[in-house]
N, C-alpha and C positions, 0 to 999 in steps of 0.2 A: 456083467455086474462088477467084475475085478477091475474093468477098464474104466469104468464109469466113479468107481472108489480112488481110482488112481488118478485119474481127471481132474477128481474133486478137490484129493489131497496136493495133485499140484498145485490145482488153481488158488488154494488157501496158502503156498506158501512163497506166491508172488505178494513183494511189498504192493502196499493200496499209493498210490501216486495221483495227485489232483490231474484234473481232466486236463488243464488249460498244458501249452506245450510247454515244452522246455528249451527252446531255442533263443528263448532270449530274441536281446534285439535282433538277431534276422528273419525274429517269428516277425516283428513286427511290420517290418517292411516286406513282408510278403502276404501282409496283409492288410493291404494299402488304402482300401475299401474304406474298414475300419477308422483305419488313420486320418482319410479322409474328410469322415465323418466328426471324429473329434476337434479335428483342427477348427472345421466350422463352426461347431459347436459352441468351441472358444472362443473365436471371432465375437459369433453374435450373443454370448454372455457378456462379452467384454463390454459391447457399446447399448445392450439390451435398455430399454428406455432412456437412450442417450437422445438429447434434440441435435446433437454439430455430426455424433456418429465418428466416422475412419476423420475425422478435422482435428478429433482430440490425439491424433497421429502427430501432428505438425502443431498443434500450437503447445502441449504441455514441454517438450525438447526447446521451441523457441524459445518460449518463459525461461526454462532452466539455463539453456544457451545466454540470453539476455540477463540475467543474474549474473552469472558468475563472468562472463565479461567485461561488465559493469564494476563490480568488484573487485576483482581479480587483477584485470585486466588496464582499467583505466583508474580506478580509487587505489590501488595497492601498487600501480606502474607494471605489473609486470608482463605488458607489452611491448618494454623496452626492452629492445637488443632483439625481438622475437619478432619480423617479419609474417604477415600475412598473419598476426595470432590467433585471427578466427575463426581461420580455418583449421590452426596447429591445434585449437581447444574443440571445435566442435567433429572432428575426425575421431579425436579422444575418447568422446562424447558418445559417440554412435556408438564406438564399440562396449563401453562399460554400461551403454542402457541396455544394450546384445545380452550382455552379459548378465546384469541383475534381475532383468524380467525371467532368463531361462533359470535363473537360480532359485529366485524367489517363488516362481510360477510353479517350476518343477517340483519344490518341497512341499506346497501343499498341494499339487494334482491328486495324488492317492487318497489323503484324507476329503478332497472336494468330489469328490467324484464314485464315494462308498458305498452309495445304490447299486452303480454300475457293477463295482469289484462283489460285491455282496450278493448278486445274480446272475451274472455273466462269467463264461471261460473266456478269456483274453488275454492274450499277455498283457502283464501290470505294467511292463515297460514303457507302453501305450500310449499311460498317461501323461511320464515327463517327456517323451518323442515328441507329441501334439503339441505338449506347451512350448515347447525350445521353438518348433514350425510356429508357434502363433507371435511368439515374440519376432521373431526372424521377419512376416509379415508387418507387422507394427511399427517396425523399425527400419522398414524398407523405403516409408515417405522421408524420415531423417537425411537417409542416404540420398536419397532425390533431390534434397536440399542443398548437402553437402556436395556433391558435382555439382551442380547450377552454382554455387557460389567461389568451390575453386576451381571454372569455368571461365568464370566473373575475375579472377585472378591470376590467368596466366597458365592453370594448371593445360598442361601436356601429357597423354599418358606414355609410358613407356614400359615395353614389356617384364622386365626385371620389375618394376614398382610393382604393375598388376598382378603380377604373380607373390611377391611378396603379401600384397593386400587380400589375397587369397588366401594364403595361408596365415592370417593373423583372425582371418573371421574363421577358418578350419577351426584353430588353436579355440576361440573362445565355443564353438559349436561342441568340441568333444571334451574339454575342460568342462563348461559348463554342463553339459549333459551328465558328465561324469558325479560333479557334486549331485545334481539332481535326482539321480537314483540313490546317491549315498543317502542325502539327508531326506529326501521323501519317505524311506520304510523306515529310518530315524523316527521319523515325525508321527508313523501311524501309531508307536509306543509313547513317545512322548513328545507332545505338543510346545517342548521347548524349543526344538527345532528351528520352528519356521521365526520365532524369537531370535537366533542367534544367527538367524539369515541376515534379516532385519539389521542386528546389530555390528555384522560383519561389512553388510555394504554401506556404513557410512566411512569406513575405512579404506573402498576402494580408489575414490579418486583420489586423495593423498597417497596411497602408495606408488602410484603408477603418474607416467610425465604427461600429465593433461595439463593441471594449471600451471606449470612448470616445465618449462623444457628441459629433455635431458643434458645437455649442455650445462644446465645451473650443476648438475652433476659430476662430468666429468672433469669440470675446472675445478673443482671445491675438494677438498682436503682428504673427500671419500673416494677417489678416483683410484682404482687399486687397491681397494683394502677387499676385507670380504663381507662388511656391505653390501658394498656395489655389487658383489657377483651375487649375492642373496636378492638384492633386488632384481636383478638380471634375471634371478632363478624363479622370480612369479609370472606364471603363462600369461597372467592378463595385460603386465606389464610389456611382455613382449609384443603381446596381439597388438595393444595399445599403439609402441612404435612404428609395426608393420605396414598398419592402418595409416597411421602420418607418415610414414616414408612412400607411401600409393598417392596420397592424395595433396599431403602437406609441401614435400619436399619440390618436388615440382616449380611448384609456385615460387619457387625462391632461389632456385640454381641454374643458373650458375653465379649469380651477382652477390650472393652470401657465400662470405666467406670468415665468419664468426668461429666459435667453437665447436667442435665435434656433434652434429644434434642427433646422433646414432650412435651406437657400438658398433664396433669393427664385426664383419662377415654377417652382415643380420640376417642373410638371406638362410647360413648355414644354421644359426642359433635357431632361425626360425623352421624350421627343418626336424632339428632337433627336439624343440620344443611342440613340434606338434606330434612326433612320437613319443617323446613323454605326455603327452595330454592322453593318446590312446592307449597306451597299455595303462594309464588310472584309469580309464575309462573301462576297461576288460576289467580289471580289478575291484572296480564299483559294480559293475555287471554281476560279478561271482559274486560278492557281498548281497545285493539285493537279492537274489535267486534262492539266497538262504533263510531268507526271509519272509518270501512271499506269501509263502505257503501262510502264515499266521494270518497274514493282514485282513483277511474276512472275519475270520473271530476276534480279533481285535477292536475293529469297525466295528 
C-alpha cells in the first residue's frame, strides 16, 4: 500500500510535458515518412485545380526574369559594362525566389496547417521543413533553365565555383529556415507576421547585387566604408554572389577584365557565413520550442 502511495506521489511530482518529442529538427528528419508526406501535400495544394500544373514553375520566373531585364536591363542601360547580364540577373533570381518562398511559405505553415497541429503529435518543425523542401522543388525548373542558358553562354564548371554555389544555396537553406521557425510561432500569436514578410521581401532584390552588379559597388565611394561590410553582413547577399560566381562568372572569364564583380576570399566569407546562418538557425530552433507548446490553444 506504502509502495503504491509512493508511486503515486512520484508519479504526481513529474512535470506533465506534451506528448509530441523534443528533438527538434532531428525529430524531424527521422521522421522522414511524415516529411514525406507533407512535402507532397504541398506540391499538390500548390497547383490543386491548376490547368498548366508544375508549368507555372517556368513561366511565372520567366515573366519576372523578362520584366525586369527589360527594365532594368535594356530601358535603364544597366547591361552596360555587365557581360552575359542575363545570366548575372537571373542566377540572382533563383536564389532570392529560394529564398522568399521558404520565408514567406514557412511563416504561415503553422497557422495553414492548424487541423493537423490541433490533432496530431509531431514535431511543429515539420511544417516549415516541408515548405523550405517544396520551395526548393519549385524552383528547381528555374535552375534548369539557368544551366541551359549559361550553357548557351560559354558557362564551364569548375570546382571552386561548384562548391561555392553549394554553399550560397546551404547559406539561403539554413538562413531561411531559420527566419521560418522564427516568424511562423510569431505568426500563430499575431498575424502581423506574415504582413511584415510580405513587406520585407520587396526589399530584397535591391539590397543584394541582382539588378546591379557588385562592381557598381566597389568602384563607388562606398568601397571600404562599413556599409559595404553591412551589406557584405546579409547572408542573402552573399548566397546571391556565390550563386553568380558558380554560374555567372564563368561565362565571362577570362576575357573581362572590368571592375572587381566579387569580394576578395568569397569562398572563406562564404564559409563563414554559412556558419553564421546555423548557429541563427539553433537559435530560432530554441526560440520556437518555447513556443510550441501554445500554438494548439492559440489555433
Amino acid at each position: 500500500m506504502s509502495g503504491q502511495l509512493l508511486s503515486r506521489t512520484g508519479a504526481a511530482d513529474v512535470p506533465l510535458a506534451p506528448p509530441s518529442s523534443r528533438a527538434g529538427l532531428l525529430d524531424v528528419f527521422r521522421r522522414r515518412y511524415l516529411l514525406r508526406l507533407l512535402v507532397r501535400k504541398g506540391i499538390q495544394s500548390r497547383y490543386s485545380g491548376s490547368f498548366l500544373g508544375l508549368l507555372w514553375s517556368y513561366i511565372q520566373p520567366g515573366v519576372q526574369f523578362g520584366m525586369y531585364f527589360f527594365v532594368m536591363g535594356i530601358v535603364l542601360g544597366l547591361h552596360r559594362g555587365v557581360p552575359n547580364f542575363a545570366i548575372h540577373l537571373f542566377s540572382a533570381l533563383v536564389m532570392i525566389h529560394f529564398f522568399t518562398e521558404t520565408f514567406s511559405g514557412g511563416t504561415r505553415s503553422i497557422v495553414q496547417n492548424r487541423q493537423i497541429v490541433q490533432k496530431m503529435s509531431l514535431p511543429r518543425e515539420m511544417f516549415p521543413v516541408s515548405t523550405m523542401f517544396v520551395s526548393a522543388i519549385h524552383v528547381f525548373p528555374q535552375l534548369l533553365i539557368l544551366l541551359v542558358g549559361a550553357l548557351a553562354t560559354g558557362w564551364t564548371p569548375d570546382w571552386v565555383g561548384l562548391v561555392i554555389g553549394l554553399l550560397g544555396a546551404l547559406i539561403i537553406m539554413a538562413f531561411g529556415l531559420g527566419l521560418s521557425l522564427l516568424f511562423s510561432a510569431g505568426n500563430v500569436f499575431f498575424r502581423d507576421f506574415q504582413n511584415i514578410v510580405a513587406t520585407f521581401s520587396i526589399f530584397i532584390r535591391w539590397s543584394t547585387p541582382t539588378i546591379y552588379p557588385f562592381s557598381k559597388l566597389a568602384t563607388s565611394g562606398l568601397a571600404g566604408t562599413w556599409f559595404l561590410s553591412l551589406y557584405l553582413a546579409n547572408p542573402i547577399s552573399v548566397a546571391v554572389l556565390c550563386f553568380q560566381r558558380c554560374f555567372w562568372a564563368p561565362t565571362v572569364a577570362p576575357k573581362y577584365q572590368g571592375p572587381p564583380s566579387f569580394p576578395e576570399h568569397l569562398l572563406a566569407r562564404g564559409l563563414v557565413m554559412l556558419a553564421v546562418s546555423l548557429v541563427f538557425l539553433a537559435i530560432c530552433q530554441v526560440v520556437f520550442s518555447k513556443f510550441e507548446a501554445k500554438f494548439a490553444e492559440r489555433l
